[in-house]
C-alpha positions in Angstrom: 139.1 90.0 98.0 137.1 87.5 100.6 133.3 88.9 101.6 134.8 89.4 104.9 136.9 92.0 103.5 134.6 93.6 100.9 131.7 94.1 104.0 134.7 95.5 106.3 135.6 98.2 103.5 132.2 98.7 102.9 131.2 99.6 106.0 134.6 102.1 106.3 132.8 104.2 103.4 130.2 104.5 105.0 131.6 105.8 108.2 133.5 108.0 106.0 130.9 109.4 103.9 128.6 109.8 107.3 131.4 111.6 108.8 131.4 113.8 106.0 127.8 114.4 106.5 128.3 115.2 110.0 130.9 117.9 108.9 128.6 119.8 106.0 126.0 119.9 108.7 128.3 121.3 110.5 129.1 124.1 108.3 125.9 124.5 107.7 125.2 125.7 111.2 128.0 128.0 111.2 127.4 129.3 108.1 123.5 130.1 108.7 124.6 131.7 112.6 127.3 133.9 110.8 125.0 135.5 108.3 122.5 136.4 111.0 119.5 135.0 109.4 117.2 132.3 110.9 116.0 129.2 108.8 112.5 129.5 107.2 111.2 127.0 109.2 112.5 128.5 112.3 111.4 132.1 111.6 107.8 130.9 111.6 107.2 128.8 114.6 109.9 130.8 116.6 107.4 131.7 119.4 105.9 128.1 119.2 106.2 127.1 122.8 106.9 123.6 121.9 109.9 125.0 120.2 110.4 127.2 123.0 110.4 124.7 125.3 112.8 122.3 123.3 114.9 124.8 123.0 115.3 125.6 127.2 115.7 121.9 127.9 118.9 121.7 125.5 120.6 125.1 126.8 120.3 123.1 130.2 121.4 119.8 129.0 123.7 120.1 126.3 124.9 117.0 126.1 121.9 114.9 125.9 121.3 113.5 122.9 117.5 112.9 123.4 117.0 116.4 123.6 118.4 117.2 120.2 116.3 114.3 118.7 113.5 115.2 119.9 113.6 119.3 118.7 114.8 117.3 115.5 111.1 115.2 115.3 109.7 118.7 116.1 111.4 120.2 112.8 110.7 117.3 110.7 106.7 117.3 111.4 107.0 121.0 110.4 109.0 120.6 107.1 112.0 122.3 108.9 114.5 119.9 107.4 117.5 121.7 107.4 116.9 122.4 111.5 115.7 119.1 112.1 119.3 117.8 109.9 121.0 119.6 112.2 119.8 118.5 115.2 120.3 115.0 114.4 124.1 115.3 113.9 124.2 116.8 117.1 122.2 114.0 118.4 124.4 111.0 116.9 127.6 112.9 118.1 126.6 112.7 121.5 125.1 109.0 121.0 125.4 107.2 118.0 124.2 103.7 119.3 120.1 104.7 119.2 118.5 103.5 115.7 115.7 105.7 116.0 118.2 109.2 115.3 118.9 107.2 111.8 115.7 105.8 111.2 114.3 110.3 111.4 117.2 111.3 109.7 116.6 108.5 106.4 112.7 109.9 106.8 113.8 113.5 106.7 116.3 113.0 103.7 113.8 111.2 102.0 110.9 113.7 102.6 113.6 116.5 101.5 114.0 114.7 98.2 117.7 113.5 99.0 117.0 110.0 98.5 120.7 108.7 98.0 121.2 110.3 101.7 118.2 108.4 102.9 119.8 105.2 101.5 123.2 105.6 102.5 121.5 106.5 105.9 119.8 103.4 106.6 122.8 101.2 105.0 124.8 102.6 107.6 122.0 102.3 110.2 121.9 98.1 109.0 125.8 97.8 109.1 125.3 99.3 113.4 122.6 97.4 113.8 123.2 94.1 111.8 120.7 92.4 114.1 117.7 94.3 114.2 114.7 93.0 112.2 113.2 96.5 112.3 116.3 97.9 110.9 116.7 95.8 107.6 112.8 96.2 107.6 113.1 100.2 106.9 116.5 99.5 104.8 114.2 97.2 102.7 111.5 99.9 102.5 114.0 102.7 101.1 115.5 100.0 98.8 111.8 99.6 96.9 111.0 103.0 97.2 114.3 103.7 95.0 113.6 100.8 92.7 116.5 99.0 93.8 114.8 95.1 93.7 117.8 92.8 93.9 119.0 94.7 97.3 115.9 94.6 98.5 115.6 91.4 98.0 118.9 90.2 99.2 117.5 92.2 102.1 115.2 90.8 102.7 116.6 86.9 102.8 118.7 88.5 105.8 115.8 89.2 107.6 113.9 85.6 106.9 117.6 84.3 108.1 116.9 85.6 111.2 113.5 85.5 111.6 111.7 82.6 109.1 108.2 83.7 110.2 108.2 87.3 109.6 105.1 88.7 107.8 107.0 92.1 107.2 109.1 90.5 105.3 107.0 88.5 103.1 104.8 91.6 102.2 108.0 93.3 101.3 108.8 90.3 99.5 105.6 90.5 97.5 105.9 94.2 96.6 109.4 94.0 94.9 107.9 90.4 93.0 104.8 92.4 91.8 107.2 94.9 90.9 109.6 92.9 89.2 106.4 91.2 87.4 106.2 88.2 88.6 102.9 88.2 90.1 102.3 84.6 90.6 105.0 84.5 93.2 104.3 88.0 94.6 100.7 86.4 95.4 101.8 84.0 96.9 104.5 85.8 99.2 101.3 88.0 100.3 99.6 84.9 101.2 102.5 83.6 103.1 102.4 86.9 105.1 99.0 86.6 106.0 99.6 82.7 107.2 102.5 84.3 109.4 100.0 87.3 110.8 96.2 86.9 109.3 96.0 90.7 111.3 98.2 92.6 108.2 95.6 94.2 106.6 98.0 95.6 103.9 99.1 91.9 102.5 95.3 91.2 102.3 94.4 94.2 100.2 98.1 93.9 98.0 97.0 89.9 97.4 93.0 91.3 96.7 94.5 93.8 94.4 96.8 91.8 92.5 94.1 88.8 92.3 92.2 91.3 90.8 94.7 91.7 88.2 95.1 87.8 87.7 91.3 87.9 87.0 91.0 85.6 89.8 87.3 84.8 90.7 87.2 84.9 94.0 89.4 87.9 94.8 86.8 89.8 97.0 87.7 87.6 99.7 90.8 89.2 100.1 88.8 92.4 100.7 85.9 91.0 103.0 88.9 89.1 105.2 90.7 92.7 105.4 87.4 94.2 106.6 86.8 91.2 109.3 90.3 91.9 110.6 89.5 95.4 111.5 85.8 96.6 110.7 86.9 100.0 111.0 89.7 100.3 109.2 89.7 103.1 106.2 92.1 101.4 104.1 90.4 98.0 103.9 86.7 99.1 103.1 88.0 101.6 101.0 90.0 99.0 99.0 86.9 96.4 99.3 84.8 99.5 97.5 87.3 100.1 95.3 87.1 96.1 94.3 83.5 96.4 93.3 83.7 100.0 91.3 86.7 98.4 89.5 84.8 95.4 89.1 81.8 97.8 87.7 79.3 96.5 90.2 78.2 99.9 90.6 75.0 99.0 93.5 77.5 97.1 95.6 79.7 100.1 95.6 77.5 102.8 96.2 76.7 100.6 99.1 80.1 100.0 100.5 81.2 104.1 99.5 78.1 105.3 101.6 78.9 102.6 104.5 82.6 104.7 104.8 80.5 108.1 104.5 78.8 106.8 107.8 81.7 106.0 109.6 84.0 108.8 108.1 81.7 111.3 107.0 84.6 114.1 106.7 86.6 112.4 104.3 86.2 113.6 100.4 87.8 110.8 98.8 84.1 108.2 99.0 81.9 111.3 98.1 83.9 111.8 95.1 83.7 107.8 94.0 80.1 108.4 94.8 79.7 111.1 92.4 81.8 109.1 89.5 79.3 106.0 89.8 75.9 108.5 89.9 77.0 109.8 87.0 77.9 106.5 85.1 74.0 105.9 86.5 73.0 108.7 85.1 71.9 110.3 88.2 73.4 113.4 87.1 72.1 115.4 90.3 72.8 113.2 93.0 76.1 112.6 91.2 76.7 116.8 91.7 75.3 116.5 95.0 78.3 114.2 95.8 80.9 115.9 94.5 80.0 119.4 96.0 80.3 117.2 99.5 84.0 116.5 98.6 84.4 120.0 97.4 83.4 121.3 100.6 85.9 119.0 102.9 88.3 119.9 100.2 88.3 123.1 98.8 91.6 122.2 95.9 90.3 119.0 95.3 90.7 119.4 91.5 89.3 116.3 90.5 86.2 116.6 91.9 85.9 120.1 90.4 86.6 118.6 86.9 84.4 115.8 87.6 81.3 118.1 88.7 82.2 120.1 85.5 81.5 117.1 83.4 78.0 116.7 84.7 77.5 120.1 84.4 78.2 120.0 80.2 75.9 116.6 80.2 73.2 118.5 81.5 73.4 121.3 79.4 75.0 124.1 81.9 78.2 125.1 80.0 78.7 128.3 81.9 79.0 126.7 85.3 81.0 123.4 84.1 83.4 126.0 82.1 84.1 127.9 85.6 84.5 124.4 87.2 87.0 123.2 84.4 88.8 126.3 84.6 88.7 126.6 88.8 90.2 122.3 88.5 93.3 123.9 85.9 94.0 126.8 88.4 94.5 124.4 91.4 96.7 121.9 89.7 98.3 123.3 86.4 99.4 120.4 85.9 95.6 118.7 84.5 95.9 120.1 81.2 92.5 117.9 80.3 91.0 120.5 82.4 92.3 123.5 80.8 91.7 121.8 77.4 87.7 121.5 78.4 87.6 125.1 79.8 89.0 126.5 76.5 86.9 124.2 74.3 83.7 125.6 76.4 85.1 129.3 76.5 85.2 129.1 72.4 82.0 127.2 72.4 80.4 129.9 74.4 81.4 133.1 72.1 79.7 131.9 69.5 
């Protein structure tokens, strides 16, 4: 069998198995109208008038497709997968030529933990649209989520066929190297991103973070060239902070931690890194201080609960760091460390 052939059948399974998805959704709809009940997500925002808006505008048009795609984005920022599922069938029966119906239907798959739909989705989506970059650029994204390296990166020589100077494509590039371990080359594909677009912040922090890795010497200019591209971007001075805590050079990241305090003073995450280097310090109560600010922009922040309860033993207060260790285990019961320490102290304090 010639190529030719192989991509024409291919591409015929697809359509199939899409046209079988169309059909279970289908059934789906008929099968949830004949019992009467409405969908979970739509018995809670049923008297959103968004929703009730949405749903006016495609009684009266019917057959636009834009209006089914749109109550579909609606569902999909409220979890309502099933509804927003639904909708996008609709949506592609009326028009199947617009990428952005598959592009929210591989996001919603994948958000609903149907990953193989969320492939077969954007293969589908590639084989329509065999000429859009930003196509083969979300294909190439679902094909490193799902681990799936020499697709992506046959992927992603498509997309360099077509475009030689694509930074997307390099970062990608980097991600399923450093993936695959071979970091040399993956550093290098993030520097070839940034020499096609020194504005992607993203390959600057991947390259800073796997320099790091390297041991290279110089790696915080990956970092401080991030920051310069956008001196208010979260991401980069978090990731330039980051550097120096990793790096143990706990002053300089104090320093950058409280400069992302100033300019995003209700975000948890810095107060928290705060509190960890205090308490390495051992500025115990400045390093409570700091965690009590992340508690209180994040009530279930487990980690910082643990964290605080850790101080709280060093200095001698068992009763409050037991509550703490035992309040971290309730909110993720997962962190069995946590429950471990809160038993340990419960004993501890019967004696």
């Amino acid at each position: 069998m010639n190529v030719l052939s192989e991509r024409k059948n291919t591409s015929s399974i697809l359509s199939y198995l899409f046209l079988i998805l169309v059909i279970c959704s289908s059934i789906y709809a008929c099968q949830t109208e004949g019992t009467g009940k409405k969908a979970p997500a739509q018995s809670k925002i049923a008297n959103d008038p968004n929703l009730i808006a949405l749903n006016d505008y495609i009684l009266k048009n019917p057959t636009i497709a834009e209006g089914y795609y749109k109550r579909a984005k609606y569902y999909y920022d409220m979890e309502g997968y099933d509804e927003a599922i639904l909708d996008l069938a609709s949506a592609m029966k009326l028009d199947s030529l617009k990428p952005k119906y598959y592009y929210l239907l591989a996001d919603t798959y994948m958000d609903y933990y149907q990953s193989r739909m969320a492939l077969m989705t954007m293969q589908k989506a590639s084989g329509m649209f065999p000429d859009s970059i930003h196509t083969l650029l979300k294909l190439t994204e679902f094909e490193i989520i799902l681990k799936k390296y020499d697709a992506a990166m046959q992927t992603i020589q498509n997309i360099l066929s077509k475009d030689k100077q694509n930074a997307d494509a390099y970062l990608m590039m980097g991600t399923v190297l450093e993936e695959s371990g071979d970091n040399v080359r993956a550093l290098a594909a993030y520097k070839k991103s940034t020499e096609m677009n020194p504005f992607m912040i993203d390959a600057w922090i991947n390259a800073g973070e796997l320099a790091d890795r390297m041991g290279e010497k110089n790696s915080v200019s990956y970092f401080e060239t991030a920051v310069r591209v956008d001196t208010n971007s979260y991401t980069a001075l978090y990731a330039l902070a980051m550097h120096y805590q990793n790096r143990n050079e706990r002053y300089k990241a104090l320093q950058a931690f409280k400069k992302i305090n100033m300019k995003y003073p209700k975000v948890p995450q810095p107060y928290f890194n705060i509190g960890v280097l205090y308490n390495e310090l051992d500025s115990l109560n400045q390093a409570i201080e700091n965690f009590d600010m992340a508690i209180n922009l994040d009530k279930i922040y487990s980690e910082a609960y643990y964290a605080k309860a850790v101080v709280q033993e060093r200095q001698g207060n068992l009763v409050d760091a037991q509550r703490n260790y035992s309040q971290a285990s309730t909110l993720d019961p997962k962190f069995t460390k946590a429950a471990e320490a809160s038993e340990r102290l419960k004993k501890l304090l019967k004696k």
